[in-house]
KEKE-3310 file (N, C-alpha, C; in steps of 0.2 Angstrom, whole numbers, plus 5000, padded with zeros to 4 digits):
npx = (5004:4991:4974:4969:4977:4985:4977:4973:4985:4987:4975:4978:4990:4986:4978:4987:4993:4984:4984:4979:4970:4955:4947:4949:4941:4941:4933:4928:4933:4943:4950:4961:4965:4980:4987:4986:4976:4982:4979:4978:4975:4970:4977:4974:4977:4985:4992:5004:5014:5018:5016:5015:5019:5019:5026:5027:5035:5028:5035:5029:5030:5021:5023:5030:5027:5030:5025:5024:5019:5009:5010:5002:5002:4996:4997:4989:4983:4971:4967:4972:4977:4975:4980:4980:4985:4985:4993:4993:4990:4981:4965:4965:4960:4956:4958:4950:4953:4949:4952:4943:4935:4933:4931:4932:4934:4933:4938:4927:4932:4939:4939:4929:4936:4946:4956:4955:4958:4968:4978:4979:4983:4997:5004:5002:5012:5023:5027:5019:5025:5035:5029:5015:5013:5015:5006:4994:4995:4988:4990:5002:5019:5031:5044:5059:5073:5090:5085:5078:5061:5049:5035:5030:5025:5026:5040:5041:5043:5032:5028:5041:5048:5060:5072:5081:5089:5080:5062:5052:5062:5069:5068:5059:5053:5042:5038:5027:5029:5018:5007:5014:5019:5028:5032:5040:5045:5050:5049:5047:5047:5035:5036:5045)
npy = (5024:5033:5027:5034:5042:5032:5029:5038:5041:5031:5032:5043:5040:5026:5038:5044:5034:5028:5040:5054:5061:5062:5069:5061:5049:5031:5026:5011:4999:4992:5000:5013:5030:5035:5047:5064:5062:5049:5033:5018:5000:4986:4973:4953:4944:4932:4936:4940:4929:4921:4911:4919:4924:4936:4945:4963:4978:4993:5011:5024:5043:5058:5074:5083:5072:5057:5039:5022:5004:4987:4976:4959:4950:4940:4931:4920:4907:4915:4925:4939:4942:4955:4962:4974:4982:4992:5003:4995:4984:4981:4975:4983:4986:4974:4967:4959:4951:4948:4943:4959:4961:4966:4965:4973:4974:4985:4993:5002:5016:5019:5031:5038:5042:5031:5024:5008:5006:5009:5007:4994:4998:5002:4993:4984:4993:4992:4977:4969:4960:4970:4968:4967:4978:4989:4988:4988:5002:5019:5036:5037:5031:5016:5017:5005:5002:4995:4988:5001:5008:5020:5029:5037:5054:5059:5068:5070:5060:5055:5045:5035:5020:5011:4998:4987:4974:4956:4957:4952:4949:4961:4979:4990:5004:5017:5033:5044:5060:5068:5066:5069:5058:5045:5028:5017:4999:4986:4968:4953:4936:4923:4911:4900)
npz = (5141:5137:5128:5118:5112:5107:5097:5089:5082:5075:5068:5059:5053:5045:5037:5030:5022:5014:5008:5009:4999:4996:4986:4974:4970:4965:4953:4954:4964:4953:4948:4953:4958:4961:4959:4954:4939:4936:4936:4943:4935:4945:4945:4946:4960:4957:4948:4956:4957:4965:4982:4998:5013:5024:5038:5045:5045:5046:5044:5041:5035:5031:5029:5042:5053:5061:5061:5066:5061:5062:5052:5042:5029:5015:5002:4991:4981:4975:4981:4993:5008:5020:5034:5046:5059:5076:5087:5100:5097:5092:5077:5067:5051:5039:5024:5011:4997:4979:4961:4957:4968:4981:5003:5017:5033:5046:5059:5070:5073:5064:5050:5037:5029:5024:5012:5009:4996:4990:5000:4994:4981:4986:4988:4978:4969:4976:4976:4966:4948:4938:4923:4926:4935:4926:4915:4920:4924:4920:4911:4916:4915:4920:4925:4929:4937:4943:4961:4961:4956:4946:4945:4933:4927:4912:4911:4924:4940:4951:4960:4969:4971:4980:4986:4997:4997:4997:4991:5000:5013:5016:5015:5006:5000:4995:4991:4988:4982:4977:4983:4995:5004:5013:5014:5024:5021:5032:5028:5033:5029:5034:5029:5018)
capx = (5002:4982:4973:4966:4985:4987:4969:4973:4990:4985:4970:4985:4995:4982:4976:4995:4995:4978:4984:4973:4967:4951:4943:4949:4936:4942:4926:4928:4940:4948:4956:4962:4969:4986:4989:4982:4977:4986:4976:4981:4970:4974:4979:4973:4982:4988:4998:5010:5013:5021:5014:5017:5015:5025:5025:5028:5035:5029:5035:5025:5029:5020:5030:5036:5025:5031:5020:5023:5013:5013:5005:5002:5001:4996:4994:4989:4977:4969:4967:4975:4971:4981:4978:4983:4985:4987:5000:4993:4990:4971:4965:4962:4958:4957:4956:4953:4953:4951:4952:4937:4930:4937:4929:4934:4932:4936:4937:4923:4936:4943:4939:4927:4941:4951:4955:4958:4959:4972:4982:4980:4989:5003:5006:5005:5017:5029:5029:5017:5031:5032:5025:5005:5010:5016:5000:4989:4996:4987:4990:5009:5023:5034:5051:5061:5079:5091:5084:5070:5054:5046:5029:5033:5020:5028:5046:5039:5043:5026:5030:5047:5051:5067:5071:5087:5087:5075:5055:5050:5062:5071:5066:5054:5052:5036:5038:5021:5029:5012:5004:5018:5020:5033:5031:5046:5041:5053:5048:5050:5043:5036:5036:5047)
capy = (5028:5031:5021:5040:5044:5028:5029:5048:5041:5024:5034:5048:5035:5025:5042:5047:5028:5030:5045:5057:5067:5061:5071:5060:5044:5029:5023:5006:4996:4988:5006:5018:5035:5036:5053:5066:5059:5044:5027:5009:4994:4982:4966:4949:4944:4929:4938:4942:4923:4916:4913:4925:4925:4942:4951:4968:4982:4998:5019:5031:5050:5064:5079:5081:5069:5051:5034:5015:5002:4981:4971:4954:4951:4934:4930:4913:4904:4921:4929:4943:4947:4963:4964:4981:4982:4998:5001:4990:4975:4977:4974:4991:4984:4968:4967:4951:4954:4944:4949:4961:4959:4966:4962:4976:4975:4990:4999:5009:5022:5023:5036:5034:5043:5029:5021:5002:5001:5015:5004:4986:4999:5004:4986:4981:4995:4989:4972:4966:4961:4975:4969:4968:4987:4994:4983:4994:5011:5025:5041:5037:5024:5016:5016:5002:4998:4987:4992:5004:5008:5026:5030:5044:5056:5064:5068:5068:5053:5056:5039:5032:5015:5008:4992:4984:4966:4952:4959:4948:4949:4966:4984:4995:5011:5021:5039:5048:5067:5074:5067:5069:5053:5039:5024:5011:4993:4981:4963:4947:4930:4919:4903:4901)
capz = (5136:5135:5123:5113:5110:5100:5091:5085:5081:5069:5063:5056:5050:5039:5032:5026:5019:5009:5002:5010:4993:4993:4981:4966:4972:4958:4950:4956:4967:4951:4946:4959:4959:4965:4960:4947:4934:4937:4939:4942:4938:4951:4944:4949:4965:4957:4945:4959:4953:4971:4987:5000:5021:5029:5043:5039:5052:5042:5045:5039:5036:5029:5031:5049:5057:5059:5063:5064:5063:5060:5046:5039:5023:5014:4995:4989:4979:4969:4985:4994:5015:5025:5041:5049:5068:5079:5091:5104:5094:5092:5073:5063:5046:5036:5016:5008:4988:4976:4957:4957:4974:4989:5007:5020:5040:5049:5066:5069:5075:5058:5047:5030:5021:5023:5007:5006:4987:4990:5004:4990:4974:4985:4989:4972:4965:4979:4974:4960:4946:4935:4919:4931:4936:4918:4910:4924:4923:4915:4915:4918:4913:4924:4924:4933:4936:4947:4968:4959:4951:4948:4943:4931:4922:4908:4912:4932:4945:4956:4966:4968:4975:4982:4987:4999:5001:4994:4992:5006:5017:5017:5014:5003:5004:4992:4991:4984:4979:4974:4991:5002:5010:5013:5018:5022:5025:5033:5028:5035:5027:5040:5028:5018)
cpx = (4994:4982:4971:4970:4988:4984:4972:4980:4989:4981:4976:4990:4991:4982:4982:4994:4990:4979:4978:4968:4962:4945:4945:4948:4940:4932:4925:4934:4946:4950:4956:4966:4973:4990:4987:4982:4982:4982:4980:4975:4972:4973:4977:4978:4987:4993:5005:5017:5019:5014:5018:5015:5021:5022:5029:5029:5035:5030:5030:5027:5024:5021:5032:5033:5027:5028:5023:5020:5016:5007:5005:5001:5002:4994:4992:4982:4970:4966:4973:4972:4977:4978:4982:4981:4989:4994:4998:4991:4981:4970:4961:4956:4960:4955:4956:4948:4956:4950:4943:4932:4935:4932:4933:4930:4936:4935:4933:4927:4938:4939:4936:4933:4948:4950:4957:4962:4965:4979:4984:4983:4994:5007:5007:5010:5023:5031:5026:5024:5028:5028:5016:5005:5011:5009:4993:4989:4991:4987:4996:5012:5027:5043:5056:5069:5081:5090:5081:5064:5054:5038:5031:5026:5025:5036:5046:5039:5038:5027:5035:5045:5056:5068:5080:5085:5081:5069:5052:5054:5069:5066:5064:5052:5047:5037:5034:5025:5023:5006:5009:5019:5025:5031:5038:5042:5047:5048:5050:5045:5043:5036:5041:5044)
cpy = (5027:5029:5028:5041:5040:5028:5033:5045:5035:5027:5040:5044:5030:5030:5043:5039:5029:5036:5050:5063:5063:5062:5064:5050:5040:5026:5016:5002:4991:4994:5012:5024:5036:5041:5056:5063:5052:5037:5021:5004:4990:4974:4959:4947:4938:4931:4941:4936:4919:4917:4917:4926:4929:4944:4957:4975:4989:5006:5023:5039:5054:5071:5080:5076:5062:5047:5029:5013:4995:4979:4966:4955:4944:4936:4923:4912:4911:4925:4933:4947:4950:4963:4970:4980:4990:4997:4998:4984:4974:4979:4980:4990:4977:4970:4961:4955:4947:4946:4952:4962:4962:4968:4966:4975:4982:4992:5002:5013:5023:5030:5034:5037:5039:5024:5015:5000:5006:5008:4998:4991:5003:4999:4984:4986:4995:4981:4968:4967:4969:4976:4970:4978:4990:4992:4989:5000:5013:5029:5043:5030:5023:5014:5012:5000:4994:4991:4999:5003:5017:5026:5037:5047:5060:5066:5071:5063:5056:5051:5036:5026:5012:5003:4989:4979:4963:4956:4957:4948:4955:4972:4989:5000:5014:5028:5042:5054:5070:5074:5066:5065:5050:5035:5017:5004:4988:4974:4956:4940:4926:4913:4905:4896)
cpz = (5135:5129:5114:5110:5103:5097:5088:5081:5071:5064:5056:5050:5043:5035:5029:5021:5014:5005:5003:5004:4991:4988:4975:4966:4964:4958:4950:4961:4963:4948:4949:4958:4962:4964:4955:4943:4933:4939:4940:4941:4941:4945:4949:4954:4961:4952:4948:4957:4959:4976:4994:5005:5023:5035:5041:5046:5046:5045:5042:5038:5030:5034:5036:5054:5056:5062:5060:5067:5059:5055:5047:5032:5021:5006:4992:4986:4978:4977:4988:5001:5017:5030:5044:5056:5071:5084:5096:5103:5094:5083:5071:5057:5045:5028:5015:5002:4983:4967:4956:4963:4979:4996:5010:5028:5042:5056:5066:5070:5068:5052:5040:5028:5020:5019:5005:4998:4987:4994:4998:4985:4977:4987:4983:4968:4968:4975:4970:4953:4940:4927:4921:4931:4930:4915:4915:4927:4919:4917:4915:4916:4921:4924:4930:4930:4941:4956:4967:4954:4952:4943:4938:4924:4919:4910:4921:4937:4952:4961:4963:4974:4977:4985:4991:5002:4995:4994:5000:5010:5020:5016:5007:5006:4996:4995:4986:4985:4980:4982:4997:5008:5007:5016:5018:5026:5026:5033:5030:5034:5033:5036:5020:5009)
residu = (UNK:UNK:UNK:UNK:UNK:UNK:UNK:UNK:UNK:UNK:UNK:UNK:UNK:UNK:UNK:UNK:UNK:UNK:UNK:UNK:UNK:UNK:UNK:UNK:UNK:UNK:UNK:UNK:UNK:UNK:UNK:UNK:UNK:UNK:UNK:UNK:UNK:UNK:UNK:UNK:UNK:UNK:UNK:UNK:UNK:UNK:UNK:UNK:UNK:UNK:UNK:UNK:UNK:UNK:UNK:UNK:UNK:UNK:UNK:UNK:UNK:UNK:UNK:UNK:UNK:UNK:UNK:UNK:UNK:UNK:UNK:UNK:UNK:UNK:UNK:UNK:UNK:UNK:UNK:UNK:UNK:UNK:UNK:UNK:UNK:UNK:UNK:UNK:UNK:UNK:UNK:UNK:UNK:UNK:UNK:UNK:UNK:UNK:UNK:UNK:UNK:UNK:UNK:UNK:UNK:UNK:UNK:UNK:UNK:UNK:UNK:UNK:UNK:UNK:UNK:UNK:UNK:UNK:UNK:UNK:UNK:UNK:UNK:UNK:UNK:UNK:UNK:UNK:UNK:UNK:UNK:UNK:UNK:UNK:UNK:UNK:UNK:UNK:UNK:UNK:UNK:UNK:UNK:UNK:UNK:UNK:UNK:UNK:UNK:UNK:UNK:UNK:UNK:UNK:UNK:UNK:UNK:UNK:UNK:UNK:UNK:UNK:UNK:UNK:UNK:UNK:UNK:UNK:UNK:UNK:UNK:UNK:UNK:UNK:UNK:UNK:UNK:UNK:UNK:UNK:UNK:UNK:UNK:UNK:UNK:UNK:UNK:UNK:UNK:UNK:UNK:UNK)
# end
């Protein structure tokens, strides 16, 4: 497989993750547009309130197209880094976020309209606990039971979440409605 194949492939794949409706820029990296009208302030990392080292094997679709891709994912001590990797194991992105500050490396291959702050609030509406996400909704409430969440504006579920297994070491799945994406992330704690 040429190396364009996989580039064209990852760059696709982030932009479905990001949320490619760029128009609706958030006005800082502490509250993000996650769908009309719909912000998140992102909560301190440490209000995830554990520590936290996964590997992370994630899918992708927006509507017939499908992509996967690997991660890391670390939380400790009021910090929060992601590393993204393509399909040949070379380093896409980096975020390291701390609360108020986030610290991006990127590919030059990637694409500006790719949204980090977008990537850190569909992470925390997977697994920050739910009172951090309800406390940083506006726009919409969030309605959670036992193996879901949804983001719901008005008698609308804009993003649904679903959950088999532990956070850390089963599967998450995020479905944006309004921006047509899914994302399933199988996780696996490397420390326990």
């Amino acid at each position: 497989m040429s190396e364009v194949p996989a580039l064209r492939v990852l760059v696709i794949i982030l932009a479905v993750v990001v949320a490619a409706c760029a128009s609706q820029a958030p006005s800082s990296t502490e509250k993000v547009a996650v769908a009309a009208g719909v912000h998140l302030a992102l909560p301190a990392p440490d209000s995830l309130g554990q520590k936290v080292d996964v590997a992370q094997f994630l899918t992708a679709r927006h509507e017939r197209d499908l992509f996967v891709f690997e991660g890391r994912l670390i939380v400790e001590a009021g910090r929060l880094v992601l590393v993204g990797m393509d399909l040949l194991g070379r380093r896409a992105m980096t975020i390291r976020w701390t609360a108020g500050r986030m610290e991006v490396e990127r590919a030059p291959w990637l694409p500006d309209a790719l949204r980090p702050e977008n990537v850190l609030a569909d992470i925390i509406l997977l697994y920050w606990p739910e009172e951090s996400v309800r406390a940083g909704l506006s726009g919409a409430g969030l309605v959670a039971g036992n193996g879901f969440r949804s983001v719901r504006r008005g008698d609308e579920d804009v993003i649904t979440m679903t959950y088999d297994g532990a956070p850390w070491s089963g599967v998450a799945k995020l479905v944006n409605r309004e921006r047509r994406y899914e994302i399933e992330v199988r996780s696996q704690a490397l420390h326990p």
